[in-house]
N, C-alpha and C positions, 0 to 999 in steps of 0.2 A: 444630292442623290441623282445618280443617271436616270436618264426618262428618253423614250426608244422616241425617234423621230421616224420620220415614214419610211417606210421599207427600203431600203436599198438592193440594187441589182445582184446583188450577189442572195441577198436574204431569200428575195424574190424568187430565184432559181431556187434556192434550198426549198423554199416550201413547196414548189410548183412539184420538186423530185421526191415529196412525200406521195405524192400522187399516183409515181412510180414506181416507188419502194425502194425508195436509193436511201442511203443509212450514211450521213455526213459524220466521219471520226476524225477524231484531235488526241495528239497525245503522246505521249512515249511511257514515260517511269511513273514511278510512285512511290510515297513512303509515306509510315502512319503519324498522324499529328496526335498532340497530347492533346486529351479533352480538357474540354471547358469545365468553367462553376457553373450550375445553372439560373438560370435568372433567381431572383429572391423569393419572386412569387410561385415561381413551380417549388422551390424547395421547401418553402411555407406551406404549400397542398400537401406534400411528401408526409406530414409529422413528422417522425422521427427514423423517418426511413435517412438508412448511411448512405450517404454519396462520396463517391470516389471516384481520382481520375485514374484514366489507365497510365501503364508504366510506358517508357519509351526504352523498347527493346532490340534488338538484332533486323536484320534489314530486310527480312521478307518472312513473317510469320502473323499470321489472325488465329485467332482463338474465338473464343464466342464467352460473351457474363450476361448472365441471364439474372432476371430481378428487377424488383423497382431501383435498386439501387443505381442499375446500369444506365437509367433515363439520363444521366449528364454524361457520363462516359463513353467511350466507344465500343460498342454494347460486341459486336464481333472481331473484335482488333486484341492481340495482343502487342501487336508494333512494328513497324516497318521502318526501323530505321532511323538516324537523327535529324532533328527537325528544331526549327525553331517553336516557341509556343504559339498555342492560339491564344487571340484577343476573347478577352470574355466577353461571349455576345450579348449586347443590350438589351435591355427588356421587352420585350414587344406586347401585343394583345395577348391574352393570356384567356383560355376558356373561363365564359361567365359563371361556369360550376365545374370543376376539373373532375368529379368523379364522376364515374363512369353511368350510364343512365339520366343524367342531368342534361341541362341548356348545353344549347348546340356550343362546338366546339368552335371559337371563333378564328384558331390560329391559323397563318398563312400556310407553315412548316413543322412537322413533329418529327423528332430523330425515331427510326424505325425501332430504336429499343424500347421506346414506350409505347408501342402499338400492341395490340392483338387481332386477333382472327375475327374479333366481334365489331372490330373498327370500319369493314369495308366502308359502311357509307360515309366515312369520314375521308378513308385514304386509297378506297378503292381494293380491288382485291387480291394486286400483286404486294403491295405495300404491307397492309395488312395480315398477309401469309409469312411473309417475311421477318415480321416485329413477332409474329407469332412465336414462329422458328428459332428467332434468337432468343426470348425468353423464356421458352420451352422448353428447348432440347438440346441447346449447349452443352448444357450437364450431362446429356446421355451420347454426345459423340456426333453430334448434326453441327457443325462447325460452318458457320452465316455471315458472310460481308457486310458489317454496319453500314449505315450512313444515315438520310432522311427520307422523310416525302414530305410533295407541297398537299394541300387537299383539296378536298372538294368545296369545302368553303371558300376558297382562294379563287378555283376556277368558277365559283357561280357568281362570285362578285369580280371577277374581271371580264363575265360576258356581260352582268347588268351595267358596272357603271361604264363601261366603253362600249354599249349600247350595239352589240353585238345579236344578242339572243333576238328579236325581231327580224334583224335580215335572215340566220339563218331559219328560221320557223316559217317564213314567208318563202325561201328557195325549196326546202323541203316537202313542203305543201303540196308540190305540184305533184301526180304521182305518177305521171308519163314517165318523169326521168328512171323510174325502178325497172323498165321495159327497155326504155332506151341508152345505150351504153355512154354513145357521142355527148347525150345532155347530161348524162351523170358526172361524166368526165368535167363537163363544165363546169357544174353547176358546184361539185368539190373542189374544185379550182379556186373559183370567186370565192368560197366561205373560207379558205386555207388562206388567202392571200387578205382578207377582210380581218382575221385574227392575228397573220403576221403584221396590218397595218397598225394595230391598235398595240400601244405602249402597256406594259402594265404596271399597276398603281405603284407611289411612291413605297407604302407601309408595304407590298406585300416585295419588293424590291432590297428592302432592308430586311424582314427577314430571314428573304433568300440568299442573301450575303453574309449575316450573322453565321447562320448555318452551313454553309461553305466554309464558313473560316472557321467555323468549330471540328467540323470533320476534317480537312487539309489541313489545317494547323496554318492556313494563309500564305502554302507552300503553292506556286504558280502549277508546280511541276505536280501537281497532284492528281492523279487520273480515276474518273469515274467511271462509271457505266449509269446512263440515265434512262430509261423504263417509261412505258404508258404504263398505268395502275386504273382502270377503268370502275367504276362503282358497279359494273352490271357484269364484268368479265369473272373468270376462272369460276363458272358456275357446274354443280353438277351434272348439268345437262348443256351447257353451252359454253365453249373454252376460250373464245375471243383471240383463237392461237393466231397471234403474228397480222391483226388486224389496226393497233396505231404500231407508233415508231419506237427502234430500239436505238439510241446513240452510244457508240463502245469508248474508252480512252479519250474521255474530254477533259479537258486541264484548262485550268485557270477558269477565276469567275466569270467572265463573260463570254468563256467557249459553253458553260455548265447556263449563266443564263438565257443564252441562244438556243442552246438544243431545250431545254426548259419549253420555250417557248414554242418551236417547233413540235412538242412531243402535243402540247396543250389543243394545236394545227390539225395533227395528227387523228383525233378524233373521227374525223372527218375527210381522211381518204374517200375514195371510191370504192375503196373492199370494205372499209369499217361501214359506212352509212348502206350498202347494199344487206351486208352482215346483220346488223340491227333489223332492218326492214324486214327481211327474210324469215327473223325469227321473230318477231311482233313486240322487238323493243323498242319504248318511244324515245325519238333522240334527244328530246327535252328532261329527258330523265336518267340521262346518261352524265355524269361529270367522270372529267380523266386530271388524274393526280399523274404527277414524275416522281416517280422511285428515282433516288440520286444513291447511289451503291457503290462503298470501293470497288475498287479495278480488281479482279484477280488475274494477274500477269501469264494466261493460258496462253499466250502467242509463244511462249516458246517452255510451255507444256504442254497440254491436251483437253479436250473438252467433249462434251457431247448431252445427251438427253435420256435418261432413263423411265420408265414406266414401271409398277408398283405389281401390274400383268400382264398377262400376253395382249397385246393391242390386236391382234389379229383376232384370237380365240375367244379372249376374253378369259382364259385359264389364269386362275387367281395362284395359284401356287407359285410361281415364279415371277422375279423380278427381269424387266427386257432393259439392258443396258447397249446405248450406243457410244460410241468413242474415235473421234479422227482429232490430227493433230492442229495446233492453233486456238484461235477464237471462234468460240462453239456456234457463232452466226453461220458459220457454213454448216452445219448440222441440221440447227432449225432448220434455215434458211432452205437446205434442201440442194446444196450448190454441192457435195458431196458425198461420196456415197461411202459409209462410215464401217466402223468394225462392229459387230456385236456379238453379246453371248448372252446365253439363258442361264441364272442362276435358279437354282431350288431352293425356296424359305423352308422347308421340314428340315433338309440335312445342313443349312447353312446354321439353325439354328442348335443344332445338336455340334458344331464346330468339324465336321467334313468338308472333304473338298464337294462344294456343291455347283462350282460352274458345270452344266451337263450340256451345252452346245457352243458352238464358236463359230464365227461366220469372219474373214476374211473379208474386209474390202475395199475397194482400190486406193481411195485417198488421194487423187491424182493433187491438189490442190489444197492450199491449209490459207486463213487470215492472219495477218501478223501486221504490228503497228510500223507504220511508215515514215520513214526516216524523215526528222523536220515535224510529226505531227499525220495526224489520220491514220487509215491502216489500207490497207493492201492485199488481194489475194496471187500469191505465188504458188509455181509448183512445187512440191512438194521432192525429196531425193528421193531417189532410187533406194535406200537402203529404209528409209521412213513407210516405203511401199509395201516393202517385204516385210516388216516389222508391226508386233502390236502395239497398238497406239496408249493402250494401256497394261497394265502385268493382271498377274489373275489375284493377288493381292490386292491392289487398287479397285477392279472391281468385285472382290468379295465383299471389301471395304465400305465402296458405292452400296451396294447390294444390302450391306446393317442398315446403312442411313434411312435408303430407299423402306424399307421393313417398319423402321424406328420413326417415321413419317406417317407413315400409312396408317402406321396404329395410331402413332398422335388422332389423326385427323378422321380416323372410325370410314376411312373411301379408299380405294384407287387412287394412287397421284401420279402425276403426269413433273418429273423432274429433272431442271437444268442444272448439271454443276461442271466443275470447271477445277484443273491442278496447276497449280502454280508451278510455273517454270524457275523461281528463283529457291523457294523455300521447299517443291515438293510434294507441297498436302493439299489433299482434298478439301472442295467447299463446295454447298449449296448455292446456285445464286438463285433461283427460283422453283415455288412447288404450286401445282394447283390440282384441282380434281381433274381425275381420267374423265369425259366425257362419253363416247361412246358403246366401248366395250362392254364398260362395267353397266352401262344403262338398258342392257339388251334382256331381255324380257324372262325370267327363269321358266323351265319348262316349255318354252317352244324354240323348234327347232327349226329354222329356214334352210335349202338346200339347194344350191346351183348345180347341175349338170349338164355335163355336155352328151349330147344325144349323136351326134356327127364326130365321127373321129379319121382321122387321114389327111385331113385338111393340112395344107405347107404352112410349118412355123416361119413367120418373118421375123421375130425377134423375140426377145424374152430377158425379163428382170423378177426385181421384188413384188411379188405381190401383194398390195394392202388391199383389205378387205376379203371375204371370200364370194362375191358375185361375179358373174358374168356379161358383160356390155358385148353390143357391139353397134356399128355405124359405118358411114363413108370417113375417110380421111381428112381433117383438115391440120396444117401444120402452121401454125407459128411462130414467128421470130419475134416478137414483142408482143407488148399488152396496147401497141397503139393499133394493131389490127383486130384489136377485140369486135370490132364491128363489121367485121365479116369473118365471124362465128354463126353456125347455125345452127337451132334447137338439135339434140340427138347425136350431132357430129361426134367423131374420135378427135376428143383434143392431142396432139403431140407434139409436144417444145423440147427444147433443151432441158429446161427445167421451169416448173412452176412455183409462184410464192402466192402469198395470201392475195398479190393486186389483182390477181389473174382470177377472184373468189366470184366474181358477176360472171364470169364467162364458163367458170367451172360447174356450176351451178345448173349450165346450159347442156353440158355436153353427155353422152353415155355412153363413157369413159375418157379416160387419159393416160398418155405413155410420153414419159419422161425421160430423157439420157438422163441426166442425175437425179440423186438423190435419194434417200435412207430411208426407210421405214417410220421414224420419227419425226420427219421436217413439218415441217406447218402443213404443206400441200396435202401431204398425207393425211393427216389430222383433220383435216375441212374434207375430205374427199369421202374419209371414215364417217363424218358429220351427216353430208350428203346423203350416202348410202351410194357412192360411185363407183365400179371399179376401177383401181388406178395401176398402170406397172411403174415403177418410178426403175433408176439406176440403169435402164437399158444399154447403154454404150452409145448405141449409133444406129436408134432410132429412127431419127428423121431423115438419115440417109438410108434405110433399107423398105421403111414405108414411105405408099407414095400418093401425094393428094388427090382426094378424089377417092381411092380406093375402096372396096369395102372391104371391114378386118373385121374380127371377134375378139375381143379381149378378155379372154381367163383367167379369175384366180381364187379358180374354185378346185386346183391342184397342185396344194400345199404352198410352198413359199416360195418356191417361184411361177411369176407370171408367164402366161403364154398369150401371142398376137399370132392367131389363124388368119392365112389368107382367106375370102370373102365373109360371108354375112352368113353363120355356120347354125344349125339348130340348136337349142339348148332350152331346159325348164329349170323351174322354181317351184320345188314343191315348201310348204309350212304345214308345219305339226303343232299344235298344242296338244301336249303330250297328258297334261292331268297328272291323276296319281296310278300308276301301271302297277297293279296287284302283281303281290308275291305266283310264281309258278314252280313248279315241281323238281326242279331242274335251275343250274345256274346259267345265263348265258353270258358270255362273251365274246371276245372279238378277234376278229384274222386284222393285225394291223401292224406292218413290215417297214411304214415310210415316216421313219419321224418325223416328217412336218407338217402331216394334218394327225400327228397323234395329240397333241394339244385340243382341238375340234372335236376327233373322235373321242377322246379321253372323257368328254362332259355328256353325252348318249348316256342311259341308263346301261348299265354292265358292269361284270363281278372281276375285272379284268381284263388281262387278253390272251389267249388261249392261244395263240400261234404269231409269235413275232419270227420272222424271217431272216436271218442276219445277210443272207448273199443280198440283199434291199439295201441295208446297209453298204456293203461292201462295194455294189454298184454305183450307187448315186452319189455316196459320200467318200470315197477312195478312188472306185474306178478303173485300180491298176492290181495286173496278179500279183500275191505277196510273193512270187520268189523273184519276181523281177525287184522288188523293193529290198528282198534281202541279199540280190546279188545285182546292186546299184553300181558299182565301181566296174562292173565289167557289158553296161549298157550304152550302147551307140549313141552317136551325137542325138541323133534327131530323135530319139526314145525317152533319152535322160531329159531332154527339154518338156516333153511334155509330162515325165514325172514331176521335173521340177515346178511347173506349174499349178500341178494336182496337189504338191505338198506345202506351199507358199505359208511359212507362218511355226514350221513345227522344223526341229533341229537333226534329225534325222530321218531316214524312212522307216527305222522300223517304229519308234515313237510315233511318227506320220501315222501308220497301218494301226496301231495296237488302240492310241488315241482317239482317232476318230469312229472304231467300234467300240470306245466304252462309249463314248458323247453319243452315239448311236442309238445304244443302249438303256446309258440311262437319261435321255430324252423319253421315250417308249415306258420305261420302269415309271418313270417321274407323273407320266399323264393319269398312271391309274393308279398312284402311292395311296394306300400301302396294300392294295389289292392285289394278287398276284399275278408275275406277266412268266411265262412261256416263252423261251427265246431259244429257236431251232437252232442249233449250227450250222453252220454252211452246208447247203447242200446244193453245191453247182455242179453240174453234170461238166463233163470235159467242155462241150460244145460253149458252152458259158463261158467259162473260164477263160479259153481263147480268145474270146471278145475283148476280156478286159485288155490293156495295154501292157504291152510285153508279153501275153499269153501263148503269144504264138508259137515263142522259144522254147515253153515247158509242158504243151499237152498235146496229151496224143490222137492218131485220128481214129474215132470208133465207127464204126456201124453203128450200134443203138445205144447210142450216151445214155440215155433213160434207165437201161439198167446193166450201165459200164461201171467205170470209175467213179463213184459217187460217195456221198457220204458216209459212214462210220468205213467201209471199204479204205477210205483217205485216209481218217485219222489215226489209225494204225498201220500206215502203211510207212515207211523211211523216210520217202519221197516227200511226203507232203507230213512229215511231223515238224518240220520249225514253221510252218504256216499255222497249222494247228496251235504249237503254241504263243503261237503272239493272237487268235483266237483267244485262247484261255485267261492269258495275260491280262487283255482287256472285259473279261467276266469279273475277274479274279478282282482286279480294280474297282470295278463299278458296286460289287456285292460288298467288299472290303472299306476301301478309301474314300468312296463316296458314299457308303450306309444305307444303300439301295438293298437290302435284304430280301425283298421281295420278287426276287429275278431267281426263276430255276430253268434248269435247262433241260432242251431234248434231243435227242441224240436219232439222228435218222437214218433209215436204212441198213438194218442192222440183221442182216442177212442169217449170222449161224450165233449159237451159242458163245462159239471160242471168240468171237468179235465182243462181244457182250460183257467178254470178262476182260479181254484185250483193254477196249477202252476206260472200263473204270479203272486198270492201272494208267496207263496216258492220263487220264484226268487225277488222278490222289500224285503222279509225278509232278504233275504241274498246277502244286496244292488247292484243287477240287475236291476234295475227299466227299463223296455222298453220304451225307446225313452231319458230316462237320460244320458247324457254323450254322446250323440248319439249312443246308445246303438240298436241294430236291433233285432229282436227274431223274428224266421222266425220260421212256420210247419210243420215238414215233413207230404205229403199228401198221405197219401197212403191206406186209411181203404174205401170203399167204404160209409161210414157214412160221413166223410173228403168231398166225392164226393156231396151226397146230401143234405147236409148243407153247401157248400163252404160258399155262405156271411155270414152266422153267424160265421165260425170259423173266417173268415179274419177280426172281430173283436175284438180280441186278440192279433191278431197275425199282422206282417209288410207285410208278404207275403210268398208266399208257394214253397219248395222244393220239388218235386214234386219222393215220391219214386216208380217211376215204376216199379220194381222189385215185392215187396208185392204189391201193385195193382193190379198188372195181377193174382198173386198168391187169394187174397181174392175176387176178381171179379170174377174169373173162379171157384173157390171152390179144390183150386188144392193145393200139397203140392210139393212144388221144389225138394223137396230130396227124392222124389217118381223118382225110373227109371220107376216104373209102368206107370206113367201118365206125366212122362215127354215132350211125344212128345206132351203133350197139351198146354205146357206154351208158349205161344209167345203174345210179349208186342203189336204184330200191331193187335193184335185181334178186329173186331169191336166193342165191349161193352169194350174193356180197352180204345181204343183209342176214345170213346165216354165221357168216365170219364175225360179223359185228357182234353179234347174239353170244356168241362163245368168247369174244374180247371182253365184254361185258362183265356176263358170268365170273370169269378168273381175277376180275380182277376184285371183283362183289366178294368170293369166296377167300381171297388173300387180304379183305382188308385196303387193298390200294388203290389210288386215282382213277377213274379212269374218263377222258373226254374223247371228243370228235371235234378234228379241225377242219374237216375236208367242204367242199361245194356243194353237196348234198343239202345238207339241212339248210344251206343260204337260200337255194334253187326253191327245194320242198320242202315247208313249212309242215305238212304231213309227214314226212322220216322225220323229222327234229318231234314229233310228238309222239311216235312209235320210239325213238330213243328212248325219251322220258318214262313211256310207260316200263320201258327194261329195265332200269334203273341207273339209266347214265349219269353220271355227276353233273359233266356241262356239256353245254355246245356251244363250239367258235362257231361264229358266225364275220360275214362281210358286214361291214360296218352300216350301211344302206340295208340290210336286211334285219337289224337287230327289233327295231321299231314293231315292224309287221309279224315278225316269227314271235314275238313277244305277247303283242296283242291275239294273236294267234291259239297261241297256248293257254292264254288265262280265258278261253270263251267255254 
């Protein structure tokens, strides 16, 4: 039996680079081995439980058998291929009591099909998740890469008898090093090098071999993935994300004993023992198992990380899936900034198309195994760029598993999987509990703002978290300068990984060139309570050390870095139980990406979604330059082309991104109902967008020029309009968002009123079809003195007080001249309101108020109520107070 002699120079280097977070890979192919018989003595504990081995099938396919019976076989393999057999592994130690609840478990190795969820302290809580998984939920479509774990038994007797556990409980002890970086660094060092010195035992050596060669079939070419599995990690409140070592494509037994051995090292980085301390776990009570796991051949698939809900919001209704190309380590890892989309659990589970957002992203780079053995990160092509990394199939797919997970395990999970580049299909390779988001306190509301605005943006990405930091500048290029870090600083690197967790810990905030929403960085930073931008581009060449910045990302999903040290507050609500009031309220919320945030506020909806919000932030360009693409200039088409990265044509482009618009907005307050305005951009807008210039005209007062229902019945702008409808039409339809009615603004004369409900029943809208609603905005004082005539048209009125008071007074808002004349409680505004009201009380129909009034004065929102108004939109920051307001 091999027995390790003292470290050699190359080991030496390997352990020193755990230190660093270097991830030593072996490996190329793979193919699945026949299982073994299992020892006599496990099959005697069995009774009469059947054992079977698996078949040896086609050259790149796993399946998942769940059951006691799977304990000998390859519990998630259906077969990779022809292979020689495996040796039936010899008998080894064998638990003093095999059922479950009895004498400790004394084996060195358990194949992960006879694990469960209940095993952690046996195998740790990647392992154990795992063994879960395969025996769980095979049968329902969660398809899991067999293999083994070593245990914690194994690791607590190879720290006592190679008399290891003393030195490190004596270097530990001290607790300057938790302050100090330099000594940590060492002090990890000496105990990572003291564990690679130390051989381990003959017995637990032979059962790590057995078990190798029951999974490979004792094929050299066999490739793993070997795992830390920690007894104290993947906890509901504490995720231990990317704190020991992952090794990817390790082949042959003593590439698989080596990293083994390392992972064991691992423990004991500088990010794991800061990580432990930080959260008041004791490191003597911590054992870490290796997950040894088939390979699933993603280097020349796709990989990534999904979450069970919104990790930003914490909105449980949807599933957050990431996806770039390769081995999913650049995902975690954070070296990549990945694709993502929001899927919706209500309509995926009714079999709709329920992806409702999609995000595009760079992929500059993918990992892939290295010719000869290890792997490699390269760029990725040009055509892989422009491309989704996964189809919407694949992750609807992802999206069950994720659902059928979650429910397993009654939490949040936080999940790695990975598609095989040879056979195709999807697998798990790891799940644990979401830690942060879901932990976040129901009924209180914490709130960043920024109080300063005008401040010059220096750069901008993803924003994780929603707080506000800011600091001086400092930039680094490695984790060897951690020690000139200073409390409070703006950390910004290239990118950050878990080594960087002592110095992250320090800083408030961090901005990253790479990296996704999901990586580890992110994850620890979420832990933290830090704010972090990750995915920037070229950060650290437009921020400059020293500096002082602000870092936002408390405005939606993407982050912003203000030059200097800018004001902002933090208010927190413990909200209690807010008594019923008179009246519904809801919300004015236009920007899907704090509709997720704003969607978990108390509200019956949202009472004015915006679509031109849409059209801007998530398109950008006029749709007739989109639908008259083939005759746009070089330098126009280019920046189209970059606006539409990902979608096959432009008007798909256009129609597309206002349903995902849409039904992101629909999705936040399902199945409450949302209000979704049509476009109403004044010429002046429109212009702005790109290519606008070529299609609108120049008015004196856009305000009440060319604008809405005026458009939609006009020649000129009816194939805009209907790719408009198109994308309603879809989101109400094909995605089962029924909860979406719309409102048609600016609606000048009668003849308009009947104009456009034929444009809409053309472009199958039909009001009251499909329980379809088509609500007014009321806001022209004509609106006021024909109310019953327009409410028959219409279901009921939206009431814009904004341009009411503006066309009633004869006033222009964006006059400071006569600014101090606009106010909505004016008695001739709030006499139009009183007769809006009335008509629509007397017809039986809707009627609300969307406008800035009742956000401003909390008194008109309760003169409304006493009218008898149905709701009030309200700004999202005002619903809280106007609320409390009312119920006094």
């Amino acid at each position: 039996m091999a027995v390790h002699s003292k470290m050699s120079s190359s080991r030496r280097a390997a352990a020193a680079a755990l230190g660093a977070g270097a991830c030593a890979l072996a490996g190329t192919s793979f193919v699945t081995p026949q299982a073994a018989q299992a020892p006599q003595a496990v099959r005697q504990s069995l009774g009469d439980a059947t054992l079977r081995e698996s078949r040896s099938v086609s050259s790149s396919s796993f399946s998942t058998v769940a059951g006691v019976a799977s304990m000998v076989g390859l519990a998630a393999v259906a077969g990779l291929g022809q292979h020689r057999s495996a040796k039936a592994p010899k008998q080894h130690r064998v638990v003093s009591v095999q059922a479950r609840g009895g004498e400790e478990d004394t084996r060195g190795c358990i194949p992960l099909e006879e694990l469960r969820n209940t095993d952690v302290d046996k195998v740790g809580g990647k392992s154990a998740s795992l063994g879960e998984m395969i025996s769980q939920l095979s049968d329902v479509g969660v398809p899991v890469p067999g293999g083994f774990s070593t245990t914690s038994f194994a690791y607590k007797e190879f720290l006592d008898k190679g008399g290891i556990n003393e030195f490190i409980n004596d270097k530990l002890s001290d607790e300057s090093i938790y302050e100090d970086v330099d000594k940590l660094m060492k002090v990890g060092k000496e105990i990572r090098d003291k564990i690679m010195d130390t051989p381990f035992q003959p017995n637990f050596e032979e059962e790590l071999k057995s078990e190798w060669e029951r999974v490979s079939g004792g094929d050299e070419k066999f490739t793993f993935a070997v795992r830390s599995s920690a007894t104290a990690e993947d906890l509901p409140d504490a995720s231990f994300a990317g704190q020991q070592e992952t090794y990817l494509n390790v082949m042959g037994y003593a590439d698989m004993k080596e990293k083994v051995h390392l992972v064991f090292a691992s423990l004991f980085t500088d990010r794991a023992i800061s990580y432990r301390h930080d959260r008041g776990f004791e490191h003597e009570k911590v054992q870490l198992c290796a997950t040894c796991q088939k390979m699933v051949r993603s280097e020349t698939g796709s990989a990534g990380v999904m979450f069970s809900l919104d990790t930003e919001s914490g909105f449980k209704d949807v599933v957050f899936v990431t996806s770039a190309y390769g081995l999913g380590e650049t995902v975690v890892g954070g070296t990549v900034n990945p694709d993502e989309w929001y899927v919706f659990k209500p309509t995926l589970a009714e079999g709709k198309k329920s992806i409702i957002s999609r995000t595009m992203g760079s992929k500059l780079v993918k990992m892939v195994y290295k010719k000869g053995g290890g792997s490699e990160t390269i760029d990725t092509s040009g055509e892989e760029r422009e491309s989704w990394s996964a189809s919407d199939e694949e992750v609807n797919a992802l999206a069950e598993m994720a659902v059928k997970i979650e429910k397993h395990y009654g939490r949040p999970m936080d999940i790695e999987w990975a598609r095989d580049g040879d056979d195709g299909k999807l697998y798990i390779v790891q799940a644990r509990p979401e830690t942060v988001a879901s932990q976040k306190k129901v009924g209180v509301i914490e709130e960043y703002k920024m109080l300063e605005k005008g401040g010059e943006t220096v750069a901008e990405g993803r924003a994780v978290g929603k707080r506000i930091g800011s600091g001086k500048v400092n930039i680094l290029t490695s984790i060897d300068q951690m020690s000139e870090f200073n409390q409070g600083e703006v950390l910004v690197a290239d990118m950050t990984d878990p080594d960087w967790e002592p110095i992250m810990k320090k800083a408030g905030a961090i901005i990253t060139n790479r990296g996704g929403r999901t990586c580890h960085a992110a994850i620890i930073a979420r832990e933290l309570g830090i704010p972090a931008i990750v995915g920037c581009g070229d950060a650290t060449e437009k921020v400059k050390k020293g500096d002082p910045v602000t870092v936002s990302c408390a405005e939606g999903d993407t982050g912003f870095i203000y030059k200097g040290e800018l004001k902002f507050e933090r208010n927190v609500q413990d909200l209690g139980e807010l008594p019923e009031v008179g009246l519904k309220i809801m919300m004015n919320v236009g920007n899907p990406e704090t509709a997720f945030s704003f969607g978990q506020l108390p509200n019956e909806g949202i009472g004015l979604a915006r679509l031109e919000f849409v059209i801007n932030n998530a398109i950008g360009v006029h749709p007739k330059a989109l639908l008259n693409y083939d005759t746009l200039d070089a330098e126009t088409k280019a920046l189209v082309d970059d606006r539409m990265r990902g979608y096959a044509s432009p008007k798909e482009f256009y129609i597309n991104k206002i349903a995902e618009g849409v039904a992101t907005l629909a999705a936040s307050v399902y199945p409450k109902r949302i209000i979704v305005r049509l476009s109403d951009f004044k010429s002046n807008e429109y212009k702005s967008l790109i290519g606008g210039e070529q299609y609108e005209p120049d008015e004196e007062n856009p305000m009440i020029g060319f604008r809405g229902c005026g458009r939609y019945t006009d020649p000129f702008f009816e194939e805009c309009f209907a790719m408009e409808l198109e994308a309603v039409k879809i989101v109400r339809g094909e995605m089962g968002l029924k909860n979406v009615e719309i409102m048609i603004p600016f609606v000048r004369t009668l003849d308009m009123a009947k104009d456009v409900n034929e444009v809409l029943e053309k472009n199958g809208l039909k009001r009251g079809e499909d329980g379809l609603k088509v609500n007014m905005m009321a806001e022209l004082p004509s609106n006021v003195f024909l109310a019953e005539e327009f409410l028959e048209y219409f279901d009921g009125f939206s009431i814009g007080s904004n341009d009411l008071t503006q066309l009633t007074l004869g006033l222009d808002r964006d006059s400071g001249l006569v600014a101090q004349y606009f106010d909505e409680r004016n008695p001739a505004v709030m006499k139009g309101l009183e007769t809006l009201i009335k008509a629509a009380k007397a017809k039986g129909k809707y009627v609300g108020i969307c406008g800035q009034g009742p956000s401003d004065h909390p008194d008109l929102a309760k003169w409304l109520m006493d009218q008898g108004i149905d709701s009030v939109s309200l700004n999202p920051d005002s619903v809280i107070p106007t609320w409390q307001f009312l119920s006094k």
